[in-house]
Backbone as XML, in Angstrom:
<?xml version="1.0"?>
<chain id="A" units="angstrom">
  <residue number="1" name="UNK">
    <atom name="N" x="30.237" y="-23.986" z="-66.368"/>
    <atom name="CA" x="31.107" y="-23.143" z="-67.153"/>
    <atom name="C" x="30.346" y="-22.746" z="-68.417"/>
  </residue>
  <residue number="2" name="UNK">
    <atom name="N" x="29.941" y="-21.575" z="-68.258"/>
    <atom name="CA" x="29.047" y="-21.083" z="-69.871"/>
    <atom name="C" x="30.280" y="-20.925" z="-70.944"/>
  </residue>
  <residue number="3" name="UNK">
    <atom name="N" x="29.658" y="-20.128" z="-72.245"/>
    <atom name="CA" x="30.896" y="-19.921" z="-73.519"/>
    <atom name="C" x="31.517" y="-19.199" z="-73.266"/>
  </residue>
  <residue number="4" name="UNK">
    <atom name="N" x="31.644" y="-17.895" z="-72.774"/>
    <atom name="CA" x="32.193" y="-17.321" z="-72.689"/>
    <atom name="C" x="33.619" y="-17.392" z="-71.539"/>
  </residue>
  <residue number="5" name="UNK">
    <atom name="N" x="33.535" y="-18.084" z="-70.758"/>
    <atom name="CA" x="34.472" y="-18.371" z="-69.815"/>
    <atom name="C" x="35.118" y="-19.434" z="-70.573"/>
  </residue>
  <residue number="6" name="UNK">
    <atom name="N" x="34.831" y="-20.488" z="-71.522"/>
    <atom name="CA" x="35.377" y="-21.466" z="-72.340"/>
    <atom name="C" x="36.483" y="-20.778" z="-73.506"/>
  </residue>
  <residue number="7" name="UNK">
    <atom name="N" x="35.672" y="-19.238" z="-74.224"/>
    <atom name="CA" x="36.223" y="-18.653" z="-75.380"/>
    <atom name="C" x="37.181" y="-18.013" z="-74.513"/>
  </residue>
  <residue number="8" name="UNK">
    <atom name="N" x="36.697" y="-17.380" z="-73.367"/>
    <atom name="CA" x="38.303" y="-16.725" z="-72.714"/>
    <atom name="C" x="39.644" y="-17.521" z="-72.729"/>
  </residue>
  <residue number="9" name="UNK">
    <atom name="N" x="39.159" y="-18.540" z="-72.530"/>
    <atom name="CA" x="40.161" y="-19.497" z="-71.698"/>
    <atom name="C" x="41.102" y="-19.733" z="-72.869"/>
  </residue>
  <residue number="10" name="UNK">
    <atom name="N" x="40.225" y="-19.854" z="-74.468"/>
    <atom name="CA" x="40.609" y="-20.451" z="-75.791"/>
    <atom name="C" x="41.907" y="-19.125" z="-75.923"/>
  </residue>
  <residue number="11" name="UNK">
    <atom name="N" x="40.972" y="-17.906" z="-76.206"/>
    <atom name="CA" x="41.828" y="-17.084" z="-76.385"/>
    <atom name="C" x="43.120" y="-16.597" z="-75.660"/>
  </residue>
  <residue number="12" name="UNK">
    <atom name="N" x="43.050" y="-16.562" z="-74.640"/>
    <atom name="CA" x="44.150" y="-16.434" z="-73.480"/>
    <atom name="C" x="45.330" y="-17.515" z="-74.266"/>
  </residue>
  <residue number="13" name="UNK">
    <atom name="N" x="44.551" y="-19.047" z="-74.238"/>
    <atom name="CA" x="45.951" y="-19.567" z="-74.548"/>
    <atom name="C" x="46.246" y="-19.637" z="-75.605"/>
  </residue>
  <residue number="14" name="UNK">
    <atom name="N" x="45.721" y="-19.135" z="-76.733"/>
    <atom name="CA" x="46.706" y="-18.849" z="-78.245"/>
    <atom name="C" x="47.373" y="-17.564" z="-78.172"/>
  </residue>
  <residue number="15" name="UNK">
    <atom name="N" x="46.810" y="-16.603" z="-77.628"/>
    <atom name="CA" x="47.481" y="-15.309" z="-77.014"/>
    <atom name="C" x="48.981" y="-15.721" z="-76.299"/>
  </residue>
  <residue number="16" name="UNK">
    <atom name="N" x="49.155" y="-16.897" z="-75.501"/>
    <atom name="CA" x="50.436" y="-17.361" z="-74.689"/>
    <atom name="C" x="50.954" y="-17.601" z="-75.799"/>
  </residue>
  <residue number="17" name="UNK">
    <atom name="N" x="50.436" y="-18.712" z="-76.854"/>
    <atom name="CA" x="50.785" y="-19.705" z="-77.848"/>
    <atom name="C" x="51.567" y="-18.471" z="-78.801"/>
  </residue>
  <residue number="18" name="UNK">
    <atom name="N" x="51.015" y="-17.532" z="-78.993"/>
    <atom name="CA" x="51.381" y="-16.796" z="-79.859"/>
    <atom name="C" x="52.823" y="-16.267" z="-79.842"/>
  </residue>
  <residue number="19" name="UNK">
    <atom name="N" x="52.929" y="-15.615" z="-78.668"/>
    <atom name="CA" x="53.711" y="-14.661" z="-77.674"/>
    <atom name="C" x="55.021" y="-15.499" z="-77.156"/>
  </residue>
  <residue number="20" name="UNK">
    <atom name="N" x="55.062" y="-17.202" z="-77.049"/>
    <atom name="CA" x="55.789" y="-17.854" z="-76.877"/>
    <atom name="C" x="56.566" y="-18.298" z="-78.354"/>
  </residue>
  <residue number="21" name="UNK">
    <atom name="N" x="55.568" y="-18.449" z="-79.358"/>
    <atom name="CA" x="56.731" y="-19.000" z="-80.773"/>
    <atom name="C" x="57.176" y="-17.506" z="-81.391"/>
  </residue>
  <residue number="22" name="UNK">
    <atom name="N" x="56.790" y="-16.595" z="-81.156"/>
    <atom name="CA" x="57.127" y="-14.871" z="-82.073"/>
    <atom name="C" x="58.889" y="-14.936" z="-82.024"/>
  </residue>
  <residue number="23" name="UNK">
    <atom name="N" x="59.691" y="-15.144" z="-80.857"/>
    <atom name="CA" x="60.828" y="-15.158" z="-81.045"/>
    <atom name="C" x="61.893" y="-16.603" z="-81.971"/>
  </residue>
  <residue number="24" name="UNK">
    <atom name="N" x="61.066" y="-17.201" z="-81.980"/>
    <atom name="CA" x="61.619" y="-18.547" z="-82.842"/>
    <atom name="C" x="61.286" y="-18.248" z="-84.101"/>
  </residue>
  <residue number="25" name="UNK">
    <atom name="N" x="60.331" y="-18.297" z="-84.286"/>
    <atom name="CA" x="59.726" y="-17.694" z="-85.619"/>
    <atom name="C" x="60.338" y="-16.823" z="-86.453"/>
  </residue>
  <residue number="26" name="UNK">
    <atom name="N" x="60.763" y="-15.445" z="-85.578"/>
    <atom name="CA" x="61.172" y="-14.168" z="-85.952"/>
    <atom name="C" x="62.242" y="-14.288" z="-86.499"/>
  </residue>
  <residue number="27" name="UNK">
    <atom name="N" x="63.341" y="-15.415" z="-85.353"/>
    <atom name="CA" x="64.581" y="-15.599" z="-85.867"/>
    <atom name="C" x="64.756" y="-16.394" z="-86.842"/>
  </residue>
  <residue number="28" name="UNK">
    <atom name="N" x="64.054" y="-17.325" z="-87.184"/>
    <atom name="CA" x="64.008" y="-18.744" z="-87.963"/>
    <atom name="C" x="63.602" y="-17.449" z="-89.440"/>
  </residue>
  <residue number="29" name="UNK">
    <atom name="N" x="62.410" y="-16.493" z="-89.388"/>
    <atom name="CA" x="62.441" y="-15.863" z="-90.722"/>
    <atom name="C" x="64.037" y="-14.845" z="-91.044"/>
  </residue>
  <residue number="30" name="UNK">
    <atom name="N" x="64.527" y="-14.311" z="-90.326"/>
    <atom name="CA" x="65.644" y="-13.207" z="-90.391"/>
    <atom name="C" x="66.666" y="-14.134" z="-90.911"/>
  </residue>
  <residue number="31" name="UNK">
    <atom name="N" x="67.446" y="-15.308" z="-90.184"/>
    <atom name="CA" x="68.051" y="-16.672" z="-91.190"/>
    <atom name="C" x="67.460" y="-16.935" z="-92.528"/>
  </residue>
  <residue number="32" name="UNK">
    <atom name="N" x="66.427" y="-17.337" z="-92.810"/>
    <atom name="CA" x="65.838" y="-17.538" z="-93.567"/>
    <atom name="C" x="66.142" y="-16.366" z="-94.754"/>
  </residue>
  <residue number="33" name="UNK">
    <atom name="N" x="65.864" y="-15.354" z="-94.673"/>
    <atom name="CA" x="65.716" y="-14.068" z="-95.212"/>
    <atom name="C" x="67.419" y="-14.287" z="-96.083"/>
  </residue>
  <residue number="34" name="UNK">
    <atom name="N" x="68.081" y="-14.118" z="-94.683"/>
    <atom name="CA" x="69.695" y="-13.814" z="-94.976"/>
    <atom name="C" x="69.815" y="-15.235" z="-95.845"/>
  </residue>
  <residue number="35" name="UNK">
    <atom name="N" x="70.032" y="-16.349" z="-95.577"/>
    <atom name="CA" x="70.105" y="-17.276" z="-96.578"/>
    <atom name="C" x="69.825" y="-17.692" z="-97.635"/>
  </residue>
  <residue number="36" name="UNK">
    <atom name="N" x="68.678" y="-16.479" z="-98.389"/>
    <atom name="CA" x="67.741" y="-16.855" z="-99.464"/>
    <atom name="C" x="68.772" y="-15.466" z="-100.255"/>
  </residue>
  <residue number="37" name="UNK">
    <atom name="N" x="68.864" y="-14.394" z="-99.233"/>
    <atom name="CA" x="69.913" y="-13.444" z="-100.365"/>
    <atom name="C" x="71.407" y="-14.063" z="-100.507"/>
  </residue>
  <residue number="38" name="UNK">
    <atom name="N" x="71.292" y="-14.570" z="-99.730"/>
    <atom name="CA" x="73.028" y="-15.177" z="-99.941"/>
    <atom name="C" x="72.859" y="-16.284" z="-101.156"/>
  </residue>
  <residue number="39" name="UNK">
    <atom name="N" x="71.967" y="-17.364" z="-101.175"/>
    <atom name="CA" x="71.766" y="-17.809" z="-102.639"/>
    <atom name="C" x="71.389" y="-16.696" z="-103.633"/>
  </residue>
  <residue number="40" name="UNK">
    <atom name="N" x="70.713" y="-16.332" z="-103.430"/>
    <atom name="CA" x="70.616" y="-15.317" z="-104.862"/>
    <atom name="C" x="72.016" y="-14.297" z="-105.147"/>
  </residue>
  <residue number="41" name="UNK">
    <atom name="N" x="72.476" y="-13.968" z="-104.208"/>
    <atom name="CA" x="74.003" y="-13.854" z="-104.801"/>
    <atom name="C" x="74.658" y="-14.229" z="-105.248"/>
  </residue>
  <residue number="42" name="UNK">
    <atom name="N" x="74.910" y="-15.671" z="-104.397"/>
    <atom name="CA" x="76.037" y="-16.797" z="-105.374"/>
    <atom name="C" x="75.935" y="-17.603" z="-106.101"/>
  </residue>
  <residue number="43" name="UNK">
    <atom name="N" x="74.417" y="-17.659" z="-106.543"/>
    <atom name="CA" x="73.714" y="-18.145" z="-106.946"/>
    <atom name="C" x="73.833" y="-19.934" z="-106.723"/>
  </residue>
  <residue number="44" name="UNK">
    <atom name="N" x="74.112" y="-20.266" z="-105.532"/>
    <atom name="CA" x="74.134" y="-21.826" z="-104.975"/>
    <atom name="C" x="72.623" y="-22.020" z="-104.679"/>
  </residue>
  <residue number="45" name="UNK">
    <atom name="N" x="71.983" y="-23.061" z="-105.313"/>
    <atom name="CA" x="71.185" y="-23.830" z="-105.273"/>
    <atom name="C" x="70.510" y="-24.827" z="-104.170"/>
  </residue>
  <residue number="46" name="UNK">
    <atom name="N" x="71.504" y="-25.381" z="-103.039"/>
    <atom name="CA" x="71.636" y="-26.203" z="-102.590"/>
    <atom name="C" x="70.705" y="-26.061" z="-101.467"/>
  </residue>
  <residue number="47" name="UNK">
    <atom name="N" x="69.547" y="-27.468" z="-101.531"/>
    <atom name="CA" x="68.704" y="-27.319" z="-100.809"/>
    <atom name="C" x="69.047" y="-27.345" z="-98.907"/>
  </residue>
  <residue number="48" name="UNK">
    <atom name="N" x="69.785" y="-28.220" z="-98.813"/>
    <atom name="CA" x="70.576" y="-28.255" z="-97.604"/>
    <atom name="C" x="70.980" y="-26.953" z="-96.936"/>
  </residue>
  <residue number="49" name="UNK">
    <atom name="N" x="70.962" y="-25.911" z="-97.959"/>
    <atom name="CA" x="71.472" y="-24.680" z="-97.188"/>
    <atom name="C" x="70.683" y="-24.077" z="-96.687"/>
  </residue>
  <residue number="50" name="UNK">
    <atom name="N" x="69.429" y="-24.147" z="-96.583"/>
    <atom name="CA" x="68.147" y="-23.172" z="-96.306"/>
    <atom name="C" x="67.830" y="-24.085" z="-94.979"/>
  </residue>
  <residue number="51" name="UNK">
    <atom name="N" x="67.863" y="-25.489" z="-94.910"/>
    <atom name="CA" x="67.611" y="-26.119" z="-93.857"/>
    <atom name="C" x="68.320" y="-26.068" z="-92.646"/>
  </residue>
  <residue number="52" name="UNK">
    <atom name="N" x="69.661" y="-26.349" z="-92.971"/>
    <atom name="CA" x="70.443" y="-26.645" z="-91.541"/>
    <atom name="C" x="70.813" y="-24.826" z="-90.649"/>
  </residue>
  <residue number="53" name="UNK">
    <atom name="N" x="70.538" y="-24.289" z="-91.765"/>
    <atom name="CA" x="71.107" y="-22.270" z="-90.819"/>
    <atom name="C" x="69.823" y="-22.056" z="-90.162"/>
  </residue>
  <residue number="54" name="UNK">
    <atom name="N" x="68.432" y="-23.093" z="-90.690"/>
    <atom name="CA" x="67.330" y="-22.680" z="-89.663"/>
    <atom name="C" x="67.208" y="-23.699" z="-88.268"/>
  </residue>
  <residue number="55" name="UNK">
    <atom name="N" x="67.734" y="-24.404" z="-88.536"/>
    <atom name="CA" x="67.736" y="-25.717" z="-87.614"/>
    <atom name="C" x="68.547" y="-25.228" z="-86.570"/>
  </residue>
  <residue number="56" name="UNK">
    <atom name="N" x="69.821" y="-25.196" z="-87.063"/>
    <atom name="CA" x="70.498" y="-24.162" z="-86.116"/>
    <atom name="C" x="70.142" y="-22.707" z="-85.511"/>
  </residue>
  <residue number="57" name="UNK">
    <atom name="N" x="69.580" y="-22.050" z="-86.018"/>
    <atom name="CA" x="68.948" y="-20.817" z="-85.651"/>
    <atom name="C" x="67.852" y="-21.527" z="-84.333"/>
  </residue>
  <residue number="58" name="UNK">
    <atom name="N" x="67.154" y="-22.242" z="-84.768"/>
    <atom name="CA" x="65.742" y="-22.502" z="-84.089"/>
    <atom name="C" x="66.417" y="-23.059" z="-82.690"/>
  </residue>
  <residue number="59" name="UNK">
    <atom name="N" x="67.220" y="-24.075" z="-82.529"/>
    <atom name="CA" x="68.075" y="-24.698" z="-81.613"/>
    <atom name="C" x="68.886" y="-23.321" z="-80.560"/>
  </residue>
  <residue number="60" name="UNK">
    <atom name="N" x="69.279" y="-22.321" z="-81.360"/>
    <atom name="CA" x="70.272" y="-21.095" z="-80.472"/>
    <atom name="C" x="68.657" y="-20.541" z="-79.931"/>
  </residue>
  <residue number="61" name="UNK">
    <atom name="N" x="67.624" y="-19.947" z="-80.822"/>
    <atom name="CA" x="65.978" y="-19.099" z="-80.274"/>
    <atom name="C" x="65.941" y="-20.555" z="-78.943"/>
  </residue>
  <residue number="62" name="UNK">
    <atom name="N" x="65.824" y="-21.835" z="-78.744"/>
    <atom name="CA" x="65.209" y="-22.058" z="-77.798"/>
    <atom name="C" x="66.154" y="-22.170" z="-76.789"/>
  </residue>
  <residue number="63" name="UNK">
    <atom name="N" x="67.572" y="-22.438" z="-76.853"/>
    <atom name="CA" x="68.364" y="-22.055" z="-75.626"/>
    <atom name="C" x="68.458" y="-20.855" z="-75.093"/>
  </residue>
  <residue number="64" name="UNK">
    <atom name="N" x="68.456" y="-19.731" z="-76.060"/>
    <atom name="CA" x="68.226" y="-17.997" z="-75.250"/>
    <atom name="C" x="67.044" y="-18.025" z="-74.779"/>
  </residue>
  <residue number="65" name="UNK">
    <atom name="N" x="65.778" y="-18.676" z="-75.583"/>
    <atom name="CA" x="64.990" y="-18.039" z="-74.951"/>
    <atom name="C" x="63.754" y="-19.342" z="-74.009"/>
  </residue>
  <residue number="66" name="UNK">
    <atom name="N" x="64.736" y="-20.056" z="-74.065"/>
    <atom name="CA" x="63.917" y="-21.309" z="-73.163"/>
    <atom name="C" x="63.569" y="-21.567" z="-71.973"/>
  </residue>
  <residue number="67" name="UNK">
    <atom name="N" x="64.296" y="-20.468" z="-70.979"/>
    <atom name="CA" x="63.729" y="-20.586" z="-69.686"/>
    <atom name="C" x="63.074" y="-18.962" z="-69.476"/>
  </residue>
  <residue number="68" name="UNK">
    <atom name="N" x="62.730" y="-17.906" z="-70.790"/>
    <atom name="CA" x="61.271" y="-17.696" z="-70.207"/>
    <atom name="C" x="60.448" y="-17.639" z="-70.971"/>
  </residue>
  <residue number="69" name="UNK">
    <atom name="N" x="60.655" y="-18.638" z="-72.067"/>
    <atom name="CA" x="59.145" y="-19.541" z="-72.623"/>
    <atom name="C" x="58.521" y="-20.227" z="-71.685"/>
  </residue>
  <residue number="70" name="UNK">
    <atom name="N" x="60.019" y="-21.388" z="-70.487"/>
    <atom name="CA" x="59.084" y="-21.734" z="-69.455"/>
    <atom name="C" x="58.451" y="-21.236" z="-68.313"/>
  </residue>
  <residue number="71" name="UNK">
    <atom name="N" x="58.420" y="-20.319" z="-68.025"/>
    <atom name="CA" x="57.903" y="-19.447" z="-66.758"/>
    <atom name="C" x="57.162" y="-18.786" z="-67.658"/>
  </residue>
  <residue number="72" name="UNK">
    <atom name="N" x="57.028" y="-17.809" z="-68.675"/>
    <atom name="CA" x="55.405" y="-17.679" z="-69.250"/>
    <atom name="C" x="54.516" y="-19.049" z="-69.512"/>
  </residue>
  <residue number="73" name="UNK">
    <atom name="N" x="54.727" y="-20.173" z="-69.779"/>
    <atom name="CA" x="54.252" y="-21.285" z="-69.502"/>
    <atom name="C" x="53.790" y="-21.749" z="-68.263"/>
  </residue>
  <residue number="74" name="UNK">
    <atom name="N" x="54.542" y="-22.019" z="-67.064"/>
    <atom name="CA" x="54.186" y="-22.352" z="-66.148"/>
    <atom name="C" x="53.699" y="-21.158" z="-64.748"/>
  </residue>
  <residue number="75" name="UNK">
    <atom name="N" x="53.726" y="-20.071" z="-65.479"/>
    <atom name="CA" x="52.476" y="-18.490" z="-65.164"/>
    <atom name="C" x="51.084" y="-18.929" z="-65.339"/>
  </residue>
  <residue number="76" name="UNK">
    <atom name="N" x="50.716" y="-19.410" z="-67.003"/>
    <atom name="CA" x="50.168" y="-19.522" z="-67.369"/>
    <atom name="C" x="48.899" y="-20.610" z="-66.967"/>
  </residue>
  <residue number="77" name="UNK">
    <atom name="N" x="50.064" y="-21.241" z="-66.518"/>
    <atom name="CA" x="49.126" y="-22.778" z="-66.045"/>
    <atom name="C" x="48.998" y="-22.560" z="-64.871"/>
  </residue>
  <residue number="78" name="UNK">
    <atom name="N" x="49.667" y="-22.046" z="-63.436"/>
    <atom name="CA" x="49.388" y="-21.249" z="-62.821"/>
    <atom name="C" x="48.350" y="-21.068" z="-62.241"/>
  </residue>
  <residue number="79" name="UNK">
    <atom name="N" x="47.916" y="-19.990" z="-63.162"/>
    <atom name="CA" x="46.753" y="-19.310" z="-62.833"/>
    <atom name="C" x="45.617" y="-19.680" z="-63.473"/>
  </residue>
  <residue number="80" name="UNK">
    <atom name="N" x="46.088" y="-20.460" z="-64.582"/>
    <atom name="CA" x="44.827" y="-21.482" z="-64.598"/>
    <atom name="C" x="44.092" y="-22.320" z="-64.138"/>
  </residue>
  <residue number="81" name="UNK">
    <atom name="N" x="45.212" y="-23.228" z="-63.372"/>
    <atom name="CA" x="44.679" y="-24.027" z="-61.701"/>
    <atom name="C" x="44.183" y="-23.218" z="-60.752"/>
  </residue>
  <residue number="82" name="UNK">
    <atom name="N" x="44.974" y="-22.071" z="-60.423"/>
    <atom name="CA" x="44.183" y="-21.391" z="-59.424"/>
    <atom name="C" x="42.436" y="-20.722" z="-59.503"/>
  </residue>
  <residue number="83" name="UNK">
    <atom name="N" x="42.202" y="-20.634" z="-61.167"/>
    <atom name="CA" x="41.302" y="-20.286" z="-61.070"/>
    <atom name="C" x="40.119" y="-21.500" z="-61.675"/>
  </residue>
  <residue number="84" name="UNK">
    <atom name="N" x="40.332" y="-22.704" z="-61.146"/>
    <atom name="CA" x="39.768" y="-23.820" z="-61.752"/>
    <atom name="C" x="38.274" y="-23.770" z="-61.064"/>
  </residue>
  <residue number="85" name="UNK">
    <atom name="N" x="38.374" y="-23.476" z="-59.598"/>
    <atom name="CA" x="37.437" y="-23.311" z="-59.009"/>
    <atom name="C" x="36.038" y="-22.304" z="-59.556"/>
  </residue>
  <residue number="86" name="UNK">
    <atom name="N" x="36.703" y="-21.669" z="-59.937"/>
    <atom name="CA" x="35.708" y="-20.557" z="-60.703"/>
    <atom name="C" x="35.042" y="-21.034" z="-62.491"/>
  </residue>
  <residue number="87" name="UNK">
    <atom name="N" x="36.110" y="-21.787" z="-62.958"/>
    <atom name="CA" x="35.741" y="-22.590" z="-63.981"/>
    <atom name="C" x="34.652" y="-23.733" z="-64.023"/>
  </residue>
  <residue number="88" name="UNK">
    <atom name="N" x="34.298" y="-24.125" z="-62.808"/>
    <atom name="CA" x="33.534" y="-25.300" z="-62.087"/>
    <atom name="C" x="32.264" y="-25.126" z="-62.081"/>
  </residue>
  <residue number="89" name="UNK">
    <atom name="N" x="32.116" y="-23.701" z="-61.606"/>
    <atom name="CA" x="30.790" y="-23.356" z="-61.073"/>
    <atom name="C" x="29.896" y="-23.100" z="-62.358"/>
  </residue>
</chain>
C-alpha cells in the first residue's frame, strides 16, 4: 500500500466524518444561536440554559437522523472491506 492509497483512504473518511456530524452540529448551532438571543433579551444569565436546549437538540439531530448516519457508515465500511484486497497489494 504506497501514500497515496493511505491519504485517500484518510481523506475519504473525514469527508464521511464530516458529512455525518454537519446535521448535529448545524442544529446544536441554530439552538444555540436562538438561546443566546433569547438571553440577551431577557436578559437571564443562567448557565443551565445554553446547556440542556443543546443536549436536547443533539438527542432529537440523532434520532431523525440516526439511521442514515448509519447506512452512510456502514456504505462506508462496505466498500472499504470490499476493496481491502486492493489495499494489500
Amino acid at each position: 500500500m504506497d501514500q497515496g492509497t493511505v491519504i485517500e483512504i484518510a481523506q475519504r473518511a473525514l469527508a464521511v466524518m464530516v458529512y455525518l456530524a454537519a446535521p448535529i452540529l448545524g442544529l446544536s448551532l441554530i439552538v444555540g444561536i436562538a438561546v443566546s438571543v433569547f438571553q440577551a433579551t431577557t436578559q437571564i444569565q443562567e448557565q443551565t440554559l445554553t446547556f440542556v436546549p443543546k443536549i436536547i437538540a443533539v438527542i432529537a439531530a440523532i434520532c431523525l437522523f440516526g439511521q442514515w448516519m448509519l447506512r452512510i457508515m456502514v456504505e462506508y465500511i462496505q466498500d472499504l472491506f470490499s476493496h481491502i484486497n486492493e489495499f494489500i497489494r
